[in-house]
C-alpha positions as CSV (number, residue, x, y, z in Angstrom):
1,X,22.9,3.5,19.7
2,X,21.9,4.3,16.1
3,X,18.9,2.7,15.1
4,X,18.6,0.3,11.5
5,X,16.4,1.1,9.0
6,X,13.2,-0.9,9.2
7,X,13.1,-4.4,7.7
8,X,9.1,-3.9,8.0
9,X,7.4,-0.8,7.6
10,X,3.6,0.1,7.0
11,X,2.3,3.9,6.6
12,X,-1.1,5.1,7.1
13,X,-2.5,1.6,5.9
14,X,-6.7,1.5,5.8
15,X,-8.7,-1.7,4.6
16,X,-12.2,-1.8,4.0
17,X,-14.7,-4.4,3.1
18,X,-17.6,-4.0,0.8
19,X,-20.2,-6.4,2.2
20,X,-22.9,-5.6,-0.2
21,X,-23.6,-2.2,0.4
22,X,-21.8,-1.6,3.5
23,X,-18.1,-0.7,4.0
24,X,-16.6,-2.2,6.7
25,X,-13.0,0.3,8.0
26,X,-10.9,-2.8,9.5
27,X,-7.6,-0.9,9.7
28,X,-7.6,3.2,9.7
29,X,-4.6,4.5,9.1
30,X,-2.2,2.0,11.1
31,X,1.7,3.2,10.8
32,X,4.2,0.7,12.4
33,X,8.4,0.4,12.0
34,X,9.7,-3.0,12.4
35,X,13.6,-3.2,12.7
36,X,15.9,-5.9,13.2
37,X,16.1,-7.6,16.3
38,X,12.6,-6.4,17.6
39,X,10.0,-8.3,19.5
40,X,6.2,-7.2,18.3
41,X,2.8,-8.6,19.7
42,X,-0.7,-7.7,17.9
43,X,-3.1,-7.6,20.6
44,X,-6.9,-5.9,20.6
45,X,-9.9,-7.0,20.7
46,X,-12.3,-8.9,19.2
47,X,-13.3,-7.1,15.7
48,X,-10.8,-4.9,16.3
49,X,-8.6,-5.6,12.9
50,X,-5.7,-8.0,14.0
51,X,-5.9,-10.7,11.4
52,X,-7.0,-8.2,9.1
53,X,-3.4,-6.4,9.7
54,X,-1.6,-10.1,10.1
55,X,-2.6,-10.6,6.5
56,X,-1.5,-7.4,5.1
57,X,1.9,-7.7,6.8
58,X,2.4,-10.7,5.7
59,X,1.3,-9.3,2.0
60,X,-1.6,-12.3,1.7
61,X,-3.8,-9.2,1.3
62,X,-3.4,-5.4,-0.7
63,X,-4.1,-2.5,1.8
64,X,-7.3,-1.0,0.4
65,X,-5.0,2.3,0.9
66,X,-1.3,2.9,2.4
67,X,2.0,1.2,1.5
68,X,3.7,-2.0,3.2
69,X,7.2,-2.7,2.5
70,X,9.4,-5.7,3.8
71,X,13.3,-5.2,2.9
72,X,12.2,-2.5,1.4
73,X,9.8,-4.4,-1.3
74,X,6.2,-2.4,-1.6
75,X,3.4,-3.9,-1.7
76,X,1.2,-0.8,-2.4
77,X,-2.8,-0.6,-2.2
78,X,-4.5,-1.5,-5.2
């Protein structure tokens, strides 16, 4: 079966947090294909970057460095 090109796609995506003078890494260097007709759960712990990721995929937030593309529309770090 040949496989569709992905309708979500996110490569080597990092996002840290400046809190003050600390840099919190949520995400370090998460790659993930989507493709039509998939099923995908987000599961880890606590602290572990989930919602952090949710909101990038769902381009409410800029990946501090990687690229995100839905349909292939980028929404590239900042």
């Amino acid at each position: 079966m040949e496989q569709s090109e992905a309708i979500l796609k996110i490569e080597d995506v990092h996002n840290i947090y400046e809190v003050g003078e600390v840099h919190i890494n949520a995400l370090r260097g998460v790659t993930l294909e989507v493709h039509s007709g998939d099923f995908v759960a987000v599961m880890g712990a606590s602290g572990s970057g989930k919602s952090t990721l949710m909101h990038i995929l769902g381009w409410l937030d800029r990946p501090t460095k990687g690229r995100n593309s839905f349909c292939g529309r980028s929404n590239r770090s900042a």
